[in-house]
TIKE-91810 format. One record per residue: y, x, z negated of N, C-alpha, C, CB in turn; residue number from 1. Coordinates in nm, 4 decimals. Atoms other than C-alpha are relative to their C-alpha. Glycine has a CB too. Layout:
# TIKE-91810
{n_y = Y; n_x = X; n_z = Z; ca_y = Y; ca_x = X; ca_z = Z; c_y = Y; c_x = X; c_z = Z; cb_y = Y; cb_x = X; cb_z = Z; nr = NUM}
...
This chain:
# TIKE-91810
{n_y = -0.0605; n_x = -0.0916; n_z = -0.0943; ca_y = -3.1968; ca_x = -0.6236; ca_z = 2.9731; c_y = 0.0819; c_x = -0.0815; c_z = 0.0979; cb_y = -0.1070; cb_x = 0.0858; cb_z = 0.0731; nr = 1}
{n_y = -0.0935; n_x = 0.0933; n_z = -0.0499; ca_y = -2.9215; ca_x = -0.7203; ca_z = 3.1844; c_y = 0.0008; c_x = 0.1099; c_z = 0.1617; cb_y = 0.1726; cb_x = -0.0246; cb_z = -0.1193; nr = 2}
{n_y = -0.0581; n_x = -0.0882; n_z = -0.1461; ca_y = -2.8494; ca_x = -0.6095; ca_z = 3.5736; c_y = 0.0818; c_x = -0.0147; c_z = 0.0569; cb_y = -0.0530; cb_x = 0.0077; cb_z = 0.0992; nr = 3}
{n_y = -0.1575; n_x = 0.0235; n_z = -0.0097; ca_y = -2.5245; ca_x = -0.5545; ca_z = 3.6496; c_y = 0.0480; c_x = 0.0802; c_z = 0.1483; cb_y = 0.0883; cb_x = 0.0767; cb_z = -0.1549; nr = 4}
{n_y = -0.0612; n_x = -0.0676; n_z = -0.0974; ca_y = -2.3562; ca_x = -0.4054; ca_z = 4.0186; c_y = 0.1326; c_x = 0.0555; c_z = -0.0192; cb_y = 0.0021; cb_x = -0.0736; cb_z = 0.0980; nr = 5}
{n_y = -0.1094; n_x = -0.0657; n_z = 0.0528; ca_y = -2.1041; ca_x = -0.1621; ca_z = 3.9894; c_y = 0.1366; c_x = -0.0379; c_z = 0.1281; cb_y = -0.0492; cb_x = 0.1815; cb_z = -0.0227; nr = 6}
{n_y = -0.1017; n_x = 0.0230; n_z = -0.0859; ca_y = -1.7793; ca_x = -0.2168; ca_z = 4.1910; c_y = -0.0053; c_x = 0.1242; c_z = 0.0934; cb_y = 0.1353; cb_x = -0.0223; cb_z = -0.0747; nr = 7}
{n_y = -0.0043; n_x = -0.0992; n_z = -0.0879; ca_y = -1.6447; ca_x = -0.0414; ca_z = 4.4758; c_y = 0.0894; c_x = 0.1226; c_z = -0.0332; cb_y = 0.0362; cb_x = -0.0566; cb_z = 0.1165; nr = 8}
{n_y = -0.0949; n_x = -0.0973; n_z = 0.0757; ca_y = -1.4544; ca_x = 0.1923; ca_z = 4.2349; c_y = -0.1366; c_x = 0.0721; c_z = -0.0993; cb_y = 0.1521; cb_x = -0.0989; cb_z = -0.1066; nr = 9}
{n_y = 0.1184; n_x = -0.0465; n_z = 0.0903; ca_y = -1.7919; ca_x = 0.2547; ca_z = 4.0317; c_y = -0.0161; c_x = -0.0566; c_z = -0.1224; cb_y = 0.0043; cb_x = 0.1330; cb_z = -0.0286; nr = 10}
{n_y = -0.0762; n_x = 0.0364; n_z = 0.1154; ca_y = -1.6810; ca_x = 0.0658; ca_z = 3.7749; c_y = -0.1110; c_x = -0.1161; c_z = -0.0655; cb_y = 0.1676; cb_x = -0.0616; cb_z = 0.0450; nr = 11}
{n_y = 0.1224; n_x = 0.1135; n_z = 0.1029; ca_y = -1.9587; ca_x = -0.2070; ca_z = 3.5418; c_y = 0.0924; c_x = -0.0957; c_z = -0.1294; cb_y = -0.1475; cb_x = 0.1350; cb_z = -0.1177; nr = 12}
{n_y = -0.0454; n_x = 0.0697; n_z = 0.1259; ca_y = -1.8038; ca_x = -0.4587; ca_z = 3.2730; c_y = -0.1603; c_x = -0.0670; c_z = -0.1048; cb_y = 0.1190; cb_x = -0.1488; cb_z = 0.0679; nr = 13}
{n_y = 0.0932; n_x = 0.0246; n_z = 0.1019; ca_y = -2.0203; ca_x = -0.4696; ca_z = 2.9812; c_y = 0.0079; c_x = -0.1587; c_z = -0.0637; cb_y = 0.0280; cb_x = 0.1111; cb_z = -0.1108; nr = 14}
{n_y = -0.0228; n_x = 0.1087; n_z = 0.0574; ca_y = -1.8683; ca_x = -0.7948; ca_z = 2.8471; c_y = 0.1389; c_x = 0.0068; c_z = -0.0958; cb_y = -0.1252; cb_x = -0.0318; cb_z = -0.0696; nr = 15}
{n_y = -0.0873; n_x = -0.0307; n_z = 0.0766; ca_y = -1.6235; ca_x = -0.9191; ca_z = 2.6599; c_y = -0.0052; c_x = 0.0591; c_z = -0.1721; cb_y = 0.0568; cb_x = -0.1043; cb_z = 0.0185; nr = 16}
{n_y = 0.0875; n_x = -0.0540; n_z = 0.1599; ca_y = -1.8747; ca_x = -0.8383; ca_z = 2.3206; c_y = 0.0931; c_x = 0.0996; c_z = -0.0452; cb_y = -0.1787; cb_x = 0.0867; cb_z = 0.0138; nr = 17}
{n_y = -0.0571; n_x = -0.1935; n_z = 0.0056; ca_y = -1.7402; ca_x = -0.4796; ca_z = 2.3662; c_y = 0.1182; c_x = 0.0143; c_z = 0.0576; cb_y = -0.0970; cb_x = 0.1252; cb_z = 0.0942; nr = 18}
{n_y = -0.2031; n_x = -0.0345; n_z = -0.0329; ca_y = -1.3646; ca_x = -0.5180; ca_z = 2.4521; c_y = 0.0369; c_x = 0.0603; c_z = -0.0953; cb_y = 0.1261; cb_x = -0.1330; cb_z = 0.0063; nr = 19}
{n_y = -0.0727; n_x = -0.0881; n_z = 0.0535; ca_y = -1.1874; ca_x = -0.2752; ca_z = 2.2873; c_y = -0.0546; c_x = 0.1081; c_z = -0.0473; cb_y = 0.0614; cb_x = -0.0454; cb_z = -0.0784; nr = 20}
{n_y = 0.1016; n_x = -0.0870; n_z = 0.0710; ca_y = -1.4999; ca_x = -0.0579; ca_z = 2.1293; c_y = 0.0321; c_x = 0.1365; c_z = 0.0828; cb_y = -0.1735; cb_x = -0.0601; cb_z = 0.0122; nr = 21}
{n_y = -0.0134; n_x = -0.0857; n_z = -0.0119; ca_y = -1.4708; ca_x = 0.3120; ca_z = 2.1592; c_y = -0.1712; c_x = 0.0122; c_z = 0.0144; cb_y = 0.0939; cb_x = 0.0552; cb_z = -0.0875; nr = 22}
{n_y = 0.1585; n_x = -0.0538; n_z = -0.0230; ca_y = -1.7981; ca_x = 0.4437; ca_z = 2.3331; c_y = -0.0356; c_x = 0.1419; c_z = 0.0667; cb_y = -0.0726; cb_x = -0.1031; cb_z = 0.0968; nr = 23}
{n_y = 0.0240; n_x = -0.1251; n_z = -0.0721; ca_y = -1.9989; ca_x = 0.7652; ca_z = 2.4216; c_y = -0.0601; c_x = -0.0547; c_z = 0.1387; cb_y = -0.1052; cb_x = 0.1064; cb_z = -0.0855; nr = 24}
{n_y = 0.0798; n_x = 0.0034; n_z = -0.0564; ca_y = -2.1197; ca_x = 0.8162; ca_z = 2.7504; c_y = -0.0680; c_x = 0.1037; c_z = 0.0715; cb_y = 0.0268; cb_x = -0.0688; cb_z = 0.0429; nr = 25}
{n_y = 0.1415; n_x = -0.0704; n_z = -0.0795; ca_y = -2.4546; ca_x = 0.9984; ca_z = 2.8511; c_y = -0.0680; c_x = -0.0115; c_z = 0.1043; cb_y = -0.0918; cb_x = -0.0083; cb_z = -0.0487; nr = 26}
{n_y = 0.0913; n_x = 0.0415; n_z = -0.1325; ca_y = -2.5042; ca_x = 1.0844; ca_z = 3.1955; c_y = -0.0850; c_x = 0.1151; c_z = 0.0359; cb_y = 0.0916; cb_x = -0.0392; cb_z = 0.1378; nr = 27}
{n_y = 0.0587; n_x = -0.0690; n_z = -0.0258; ca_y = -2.6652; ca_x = 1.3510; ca_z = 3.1374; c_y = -0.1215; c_x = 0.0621; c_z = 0.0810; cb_y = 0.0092; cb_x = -0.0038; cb_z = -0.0567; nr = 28}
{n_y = 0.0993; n_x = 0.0320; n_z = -0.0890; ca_y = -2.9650; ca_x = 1.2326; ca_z = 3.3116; c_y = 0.0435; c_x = -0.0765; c_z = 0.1076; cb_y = -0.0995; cb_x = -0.0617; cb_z = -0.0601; nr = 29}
{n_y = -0.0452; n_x = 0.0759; n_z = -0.1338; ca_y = -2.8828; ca_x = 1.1161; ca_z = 3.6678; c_y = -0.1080; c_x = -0.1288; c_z = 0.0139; cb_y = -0.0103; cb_x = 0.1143; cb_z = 0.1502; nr = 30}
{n_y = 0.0390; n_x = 0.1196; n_z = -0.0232; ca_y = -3.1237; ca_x = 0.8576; ca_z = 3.5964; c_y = -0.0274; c_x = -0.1300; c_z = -0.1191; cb_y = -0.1078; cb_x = 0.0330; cb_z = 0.0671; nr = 31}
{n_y = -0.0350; n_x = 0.1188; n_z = 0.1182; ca_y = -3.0194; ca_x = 0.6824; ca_z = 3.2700; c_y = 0.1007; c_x = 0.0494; c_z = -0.0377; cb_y = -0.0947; cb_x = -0.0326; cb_z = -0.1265; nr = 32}
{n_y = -0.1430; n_x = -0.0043; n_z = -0.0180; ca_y = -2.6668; ca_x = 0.6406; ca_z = 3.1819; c_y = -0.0282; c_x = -0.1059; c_z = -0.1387; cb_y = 0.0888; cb_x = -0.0529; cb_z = 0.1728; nr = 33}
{n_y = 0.0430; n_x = 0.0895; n_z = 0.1375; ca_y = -2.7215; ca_x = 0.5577; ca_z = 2.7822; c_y = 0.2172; c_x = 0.0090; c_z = -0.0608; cb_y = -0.1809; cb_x = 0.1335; cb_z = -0.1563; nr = 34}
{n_y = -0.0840; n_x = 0.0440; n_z = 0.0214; ca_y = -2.3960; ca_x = 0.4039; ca_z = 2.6487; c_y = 0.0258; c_x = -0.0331; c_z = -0.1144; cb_y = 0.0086; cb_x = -0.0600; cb_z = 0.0593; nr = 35}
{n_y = 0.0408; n_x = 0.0080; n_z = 0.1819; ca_y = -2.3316; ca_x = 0.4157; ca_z = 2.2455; c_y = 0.1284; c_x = -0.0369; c_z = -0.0568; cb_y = -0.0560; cb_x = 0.1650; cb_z = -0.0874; nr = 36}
{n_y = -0.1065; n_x = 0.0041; n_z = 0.0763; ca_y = -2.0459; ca_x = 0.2579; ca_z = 2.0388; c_y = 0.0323; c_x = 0.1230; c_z = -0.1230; cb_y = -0.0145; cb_x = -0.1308; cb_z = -0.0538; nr = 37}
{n_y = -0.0486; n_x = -0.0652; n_z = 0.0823; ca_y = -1.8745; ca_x = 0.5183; ca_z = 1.8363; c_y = 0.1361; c_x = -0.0383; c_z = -0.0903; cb_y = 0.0068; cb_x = 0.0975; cb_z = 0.0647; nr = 38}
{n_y = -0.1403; n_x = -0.0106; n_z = 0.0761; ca_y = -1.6309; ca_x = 0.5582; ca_z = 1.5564; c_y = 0.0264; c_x = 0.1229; c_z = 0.0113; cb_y = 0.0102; cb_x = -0.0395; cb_z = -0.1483; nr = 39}
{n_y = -0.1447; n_x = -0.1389; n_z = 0.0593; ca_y = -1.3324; ca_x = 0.8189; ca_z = 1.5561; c_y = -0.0143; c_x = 0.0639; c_z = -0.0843; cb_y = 0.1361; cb_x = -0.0315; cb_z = -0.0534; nr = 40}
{n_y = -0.0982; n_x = -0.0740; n_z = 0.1412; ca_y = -1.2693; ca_x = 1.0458; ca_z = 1.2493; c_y = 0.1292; c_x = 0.1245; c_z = 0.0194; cb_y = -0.1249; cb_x = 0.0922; cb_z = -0.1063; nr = 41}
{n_y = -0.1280; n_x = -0.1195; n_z = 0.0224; ca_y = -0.9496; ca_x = 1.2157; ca_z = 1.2130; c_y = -0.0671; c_x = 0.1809; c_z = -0.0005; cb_y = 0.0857; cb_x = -0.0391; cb_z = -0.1940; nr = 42}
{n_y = -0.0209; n_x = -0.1192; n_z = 0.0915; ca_y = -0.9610; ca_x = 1.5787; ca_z = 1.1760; c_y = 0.0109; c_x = 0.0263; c_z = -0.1429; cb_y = 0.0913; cb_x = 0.0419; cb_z = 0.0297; nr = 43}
{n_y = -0.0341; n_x = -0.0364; n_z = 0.1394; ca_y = -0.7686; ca_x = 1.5999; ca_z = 0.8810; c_y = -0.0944; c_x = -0.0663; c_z = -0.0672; cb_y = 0.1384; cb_x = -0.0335; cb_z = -0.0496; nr = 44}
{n_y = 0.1023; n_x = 0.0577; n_z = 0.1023; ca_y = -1.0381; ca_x = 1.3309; ca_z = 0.7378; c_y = -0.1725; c_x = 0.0440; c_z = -0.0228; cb_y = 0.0013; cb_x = -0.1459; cb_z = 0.0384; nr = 45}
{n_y = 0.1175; n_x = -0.0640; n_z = -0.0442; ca_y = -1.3613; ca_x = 1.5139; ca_z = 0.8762; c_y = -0.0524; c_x = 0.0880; c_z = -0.1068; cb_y = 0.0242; cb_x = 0.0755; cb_z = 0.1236; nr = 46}
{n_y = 0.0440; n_x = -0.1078; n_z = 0.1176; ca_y = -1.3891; ca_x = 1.7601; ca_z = 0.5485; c_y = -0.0539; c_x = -0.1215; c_z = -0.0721; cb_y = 0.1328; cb_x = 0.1085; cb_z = -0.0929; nr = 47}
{n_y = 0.0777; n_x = 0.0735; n_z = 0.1449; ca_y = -1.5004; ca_x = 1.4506; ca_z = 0.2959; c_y = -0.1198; c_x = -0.0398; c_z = 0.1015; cb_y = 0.0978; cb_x = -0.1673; cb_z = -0.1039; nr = 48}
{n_y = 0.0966; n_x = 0.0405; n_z = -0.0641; ca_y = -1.7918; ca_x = 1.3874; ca_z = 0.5797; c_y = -0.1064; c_x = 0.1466; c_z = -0.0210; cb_y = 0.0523; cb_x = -0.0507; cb_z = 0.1555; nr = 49}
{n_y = 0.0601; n_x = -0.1353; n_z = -0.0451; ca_y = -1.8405; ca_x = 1.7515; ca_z = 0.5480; c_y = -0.0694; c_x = 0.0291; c_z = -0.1394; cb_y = 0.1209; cb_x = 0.1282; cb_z = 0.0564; nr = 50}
{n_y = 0.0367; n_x = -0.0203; n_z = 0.1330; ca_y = -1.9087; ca_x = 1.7371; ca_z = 0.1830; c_y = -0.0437; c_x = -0.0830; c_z = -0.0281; cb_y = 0.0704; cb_x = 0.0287; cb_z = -0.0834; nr = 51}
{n_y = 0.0557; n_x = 0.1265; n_z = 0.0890; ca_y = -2.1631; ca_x = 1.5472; ca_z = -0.0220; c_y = 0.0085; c_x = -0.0339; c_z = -0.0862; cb_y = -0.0823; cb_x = -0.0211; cb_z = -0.0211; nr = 52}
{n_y = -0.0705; n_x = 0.0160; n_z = 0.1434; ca_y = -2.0186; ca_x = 1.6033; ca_z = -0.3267; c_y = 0.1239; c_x = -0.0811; c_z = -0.0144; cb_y = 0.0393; cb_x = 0.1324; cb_z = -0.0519; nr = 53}
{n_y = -0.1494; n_x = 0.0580; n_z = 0.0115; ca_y = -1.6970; ca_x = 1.4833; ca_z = -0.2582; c_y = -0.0283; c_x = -0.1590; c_z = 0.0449; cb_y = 0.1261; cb_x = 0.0903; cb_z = 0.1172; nr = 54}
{n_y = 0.0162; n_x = 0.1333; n_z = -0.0299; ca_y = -1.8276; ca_x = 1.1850; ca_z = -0.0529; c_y = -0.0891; c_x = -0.0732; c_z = -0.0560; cb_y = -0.0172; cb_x = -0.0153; cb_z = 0.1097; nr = 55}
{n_y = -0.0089; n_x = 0.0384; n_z = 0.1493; ca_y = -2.0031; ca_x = 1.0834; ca_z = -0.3334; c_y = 0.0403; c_x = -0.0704; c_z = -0.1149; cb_y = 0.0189; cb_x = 0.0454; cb_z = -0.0280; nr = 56}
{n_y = -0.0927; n_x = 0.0549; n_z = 0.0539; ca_y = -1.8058; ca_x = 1.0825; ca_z = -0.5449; c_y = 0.1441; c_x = -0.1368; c_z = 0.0090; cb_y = 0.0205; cb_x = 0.0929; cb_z = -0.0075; nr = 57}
{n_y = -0.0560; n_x = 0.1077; n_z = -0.1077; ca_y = -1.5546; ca_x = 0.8747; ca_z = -0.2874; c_y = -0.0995; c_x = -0.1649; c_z = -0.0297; cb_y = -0.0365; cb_x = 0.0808; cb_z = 0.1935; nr = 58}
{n_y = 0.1126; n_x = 0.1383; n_z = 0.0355; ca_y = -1.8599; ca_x = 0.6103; ca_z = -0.2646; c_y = -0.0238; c_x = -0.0282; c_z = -0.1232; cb_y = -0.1445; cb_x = 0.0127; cb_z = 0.0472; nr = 59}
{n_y = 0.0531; n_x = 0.0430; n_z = 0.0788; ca_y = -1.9613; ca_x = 0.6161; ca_z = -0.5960; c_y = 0.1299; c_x = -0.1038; c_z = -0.0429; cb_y = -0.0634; cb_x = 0.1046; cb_z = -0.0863; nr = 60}
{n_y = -0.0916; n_x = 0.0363; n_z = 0.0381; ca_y = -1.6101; ca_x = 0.5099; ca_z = -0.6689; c_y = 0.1066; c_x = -0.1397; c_z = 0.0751; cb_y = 0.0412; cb_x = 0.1186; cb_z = -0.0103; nr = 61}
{n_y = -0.0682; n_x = 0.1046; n_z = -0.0554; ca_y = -1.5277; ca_x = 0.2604; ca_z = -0.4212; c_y = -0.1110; c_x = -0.1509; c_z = -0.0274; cb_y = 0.0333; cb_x = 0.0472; cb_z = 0.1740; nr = 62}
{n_y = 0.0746; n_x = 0.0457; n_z = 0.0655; ca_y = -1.8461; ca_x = 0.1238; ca_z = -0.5458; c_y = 0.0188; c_x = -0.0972; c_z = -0.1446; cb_y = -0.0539; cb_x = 0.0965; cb_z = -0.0062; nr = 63}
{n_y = -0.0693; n_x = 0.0653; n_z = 0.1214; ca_y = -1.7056; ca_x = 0.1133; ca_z = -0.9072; c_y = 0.1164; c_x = -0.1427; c_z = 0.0327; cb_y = 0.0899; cb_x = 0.1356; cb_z = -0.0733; nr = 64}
{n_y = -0.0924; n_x = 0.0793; n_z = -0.0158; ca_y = -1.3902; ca_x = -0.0656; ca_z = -0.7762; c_y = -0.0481; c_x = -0.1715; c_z = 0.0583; cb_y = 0.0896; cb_x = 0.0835; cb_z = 0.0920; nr = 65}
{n_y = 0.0866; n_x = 0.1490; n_z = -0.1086; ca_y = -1.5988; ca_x = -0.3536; ca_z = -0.5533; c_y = -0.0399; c_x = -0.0678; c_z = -0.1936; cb_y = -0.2387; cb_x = 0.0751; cb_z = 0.1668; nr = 66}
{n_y = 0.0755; n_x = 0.0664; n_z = 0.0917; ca_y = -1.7617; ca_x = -0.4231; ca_z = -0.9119; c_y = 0.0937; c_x = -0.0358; c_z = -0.0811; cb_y = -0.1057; cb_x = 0.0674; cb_z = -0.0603; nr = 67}
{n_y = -0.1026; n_x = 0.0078; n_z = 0.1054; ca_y = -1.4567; ca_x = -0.4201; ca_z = -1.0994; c_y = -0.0101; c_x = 0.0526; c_z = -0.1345; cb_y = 0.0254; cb_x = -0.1195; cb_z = -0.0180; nr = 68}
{n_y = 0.0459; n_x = -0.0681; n_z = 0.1330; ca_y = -1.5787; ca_x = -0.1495; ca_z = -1.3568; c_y = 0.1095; c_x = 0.1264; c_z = 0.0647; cb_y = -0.2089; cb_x = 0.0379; cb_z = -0.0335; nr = 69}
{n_y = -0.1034; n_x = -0.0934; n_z = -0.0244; ca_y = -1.2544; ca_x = 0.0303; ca_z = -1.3601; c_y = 0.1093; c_x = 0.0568; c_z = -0.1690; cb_y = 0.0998; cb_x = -0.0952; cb_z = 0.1306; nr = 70}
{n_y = -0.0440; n_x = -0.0776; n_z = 0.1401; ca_y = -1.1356; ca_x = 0.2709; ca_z = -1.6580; c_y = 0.0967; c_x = -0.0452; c_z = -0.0856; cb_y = 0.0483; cb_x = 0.1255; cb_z = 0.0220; nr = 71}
{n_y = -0.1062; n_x = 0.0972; n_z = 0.0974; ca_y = -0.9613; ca_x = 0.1442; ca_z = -1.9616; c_y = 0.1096; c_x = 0.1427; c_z = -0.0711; cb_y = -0.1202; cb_x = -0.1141; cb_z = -0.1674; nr = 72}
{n_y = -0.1000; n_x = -0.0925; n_z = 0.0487; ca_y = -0.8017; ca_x = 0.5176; ca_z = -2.0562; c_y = 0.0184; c_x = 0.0489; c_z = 0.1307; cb_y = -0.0375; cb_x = 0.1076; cb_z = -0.1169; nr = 73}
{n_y = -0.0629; n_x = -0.0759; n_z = -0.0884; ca_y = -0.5639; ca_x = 0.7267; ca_z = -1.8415; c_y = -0.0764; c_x = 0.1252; c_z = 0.0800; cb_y = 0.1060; cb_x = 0.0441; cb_z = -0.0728; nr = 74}
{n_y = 0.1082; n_x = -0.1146; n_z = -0.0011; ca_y = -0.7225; ca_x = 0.9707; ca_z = -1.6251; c_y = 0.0493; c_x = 0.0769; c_z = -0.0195; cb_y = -0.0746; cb_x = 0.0356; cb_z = 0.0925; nr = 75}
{n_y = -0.0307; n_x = -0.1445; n_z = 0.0320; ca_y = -0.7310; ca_x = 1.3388; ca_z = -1.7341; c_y = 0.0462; c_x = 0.0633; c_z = 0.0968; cb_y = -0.1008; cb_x = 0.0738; cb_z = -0.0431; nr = 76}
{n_y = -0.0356; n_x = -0.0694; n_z = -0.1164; ca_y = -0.5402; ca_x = 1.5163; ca_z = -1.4792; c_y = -0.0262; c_x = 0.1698; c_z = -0.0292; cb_y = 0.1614; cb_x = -0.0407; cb_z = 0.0360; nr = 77}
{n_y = 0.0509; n_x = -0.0933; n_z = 0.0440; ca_y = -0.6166; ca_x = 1.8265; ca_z = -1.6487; c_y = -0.1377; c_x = 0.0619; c_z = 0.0625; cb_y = -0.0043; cb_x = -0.0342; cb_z = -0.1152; nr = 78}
{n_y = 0.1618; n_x = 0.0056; n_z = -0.0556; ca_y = -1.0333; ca_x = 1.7862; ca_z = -1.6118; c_y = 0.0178; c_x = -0.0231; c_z = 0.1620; cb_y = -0.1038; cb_x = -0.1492; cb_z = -0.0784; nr = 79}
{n_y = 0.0522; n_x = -0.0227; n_z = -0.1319; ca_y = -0.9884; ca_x = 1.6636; ca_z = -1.2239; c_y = 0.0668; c_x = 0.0859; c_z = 0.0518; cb_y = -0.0067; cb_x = -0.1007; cb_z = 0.0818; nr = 80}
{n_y = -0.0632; n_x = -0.1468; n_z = -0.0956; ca_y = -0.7520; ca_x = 1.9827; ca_z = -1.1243; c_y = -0.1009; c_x = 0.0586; c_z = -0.0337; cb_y = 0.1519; cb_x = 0.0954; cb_z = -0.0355; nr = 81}
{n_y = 0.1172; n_x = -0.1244; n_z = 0.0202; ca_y = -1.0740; ca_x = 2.1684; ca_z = -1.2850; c_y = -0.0796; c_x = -0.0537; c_z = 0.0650; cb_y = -0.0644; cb_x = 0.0459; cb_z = -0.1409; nr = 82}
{n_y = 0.1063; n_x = 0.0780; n_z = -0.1099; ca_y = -1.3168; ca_x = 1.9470; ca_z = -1.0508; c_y = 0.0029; c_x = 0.0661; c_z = 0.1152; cb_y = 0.0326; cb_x = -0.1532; cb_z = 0.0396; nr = 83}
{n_y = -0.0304; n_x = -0.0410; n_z = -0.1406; ca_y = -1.1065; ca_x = 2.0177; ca_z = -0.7659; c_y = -0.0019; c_x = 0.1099; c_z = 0.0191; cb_y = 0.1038; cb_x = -0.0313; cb_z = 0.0496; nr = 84}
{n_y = 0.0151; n_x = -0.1111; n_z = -0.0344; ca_y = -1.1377; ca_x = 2.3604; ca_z = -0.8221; c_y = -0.1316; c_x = 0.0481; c_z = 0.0517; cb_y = 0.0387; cb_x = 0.0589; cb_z = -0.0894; nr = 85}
{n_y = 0.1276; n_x = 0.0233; n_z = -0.0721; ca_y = -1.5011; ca_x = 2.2977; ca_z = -0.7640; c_y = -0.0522; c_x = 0.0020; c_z = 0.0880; cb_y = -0.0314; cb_x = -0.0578; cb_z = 0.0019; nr = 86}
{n_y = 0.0463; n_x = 0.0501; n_z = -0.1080; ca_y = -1.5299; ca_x = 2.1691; ca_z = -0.4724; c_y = 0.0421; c_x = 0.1105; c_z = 0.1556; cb_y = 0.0656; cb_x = -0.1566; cb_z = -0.0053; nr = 87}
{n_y = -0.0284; n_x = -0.0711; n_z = -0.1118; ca_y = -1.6006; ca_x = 2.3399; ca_z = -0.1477; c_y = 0.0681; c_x = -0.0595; c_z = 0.1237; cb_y = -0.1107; cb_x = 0.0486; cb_z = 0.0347; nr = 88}
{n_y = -0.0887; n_x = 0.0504; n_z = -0.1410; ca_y = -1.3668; ca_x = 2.2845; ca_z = 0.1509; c_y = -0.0491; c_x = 0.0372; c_z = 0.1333; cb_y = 0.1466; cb_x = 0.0605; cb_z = 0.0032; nr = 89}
């Protein structure tokens, strides 16, 4: 634990650890003031978080690629327009 004085603006520097980090903050309680690094997501990208099927699939596949087990025929564009009809948005 660290004890830190706030300026005469109210202001605390965490360090330079956490320069640039995007964080929540919870002051909900007037007597702890909890402080959490977050990540962003787009909007427009927020639907494949929203789905487990799709993100999934996403992972299983970035998965494949890391291993270098990547398809030796063309894909069916046929079969994944019928996938995508699948999938809930």
């Amino acid at each position: 634990m660290t004890v830190k004085t706030l300026d005469s603006k109210g202001r605390v520097t965490l360090g330079a650890q956490y320069a640039g980090q995007t964080v929540e903050i919870d002051d909900s309680d007037p007597s702890c003031i909890l402080i959490k690094p977050v990540v962003m997501i787009p909007a427009r990208e927020a639907w494949l978080y929203q789905n487990e099927t799709a993100l999934h699939r996403v992972r299983e596949g970035l998965n494949d690629a890391l291993q270098g087990a990547f398809s030796s025929s063309p894909p069916d564009v046929e079969d994944d327009i019928e996938w995508l009809d699948d999938i809930d948005e």
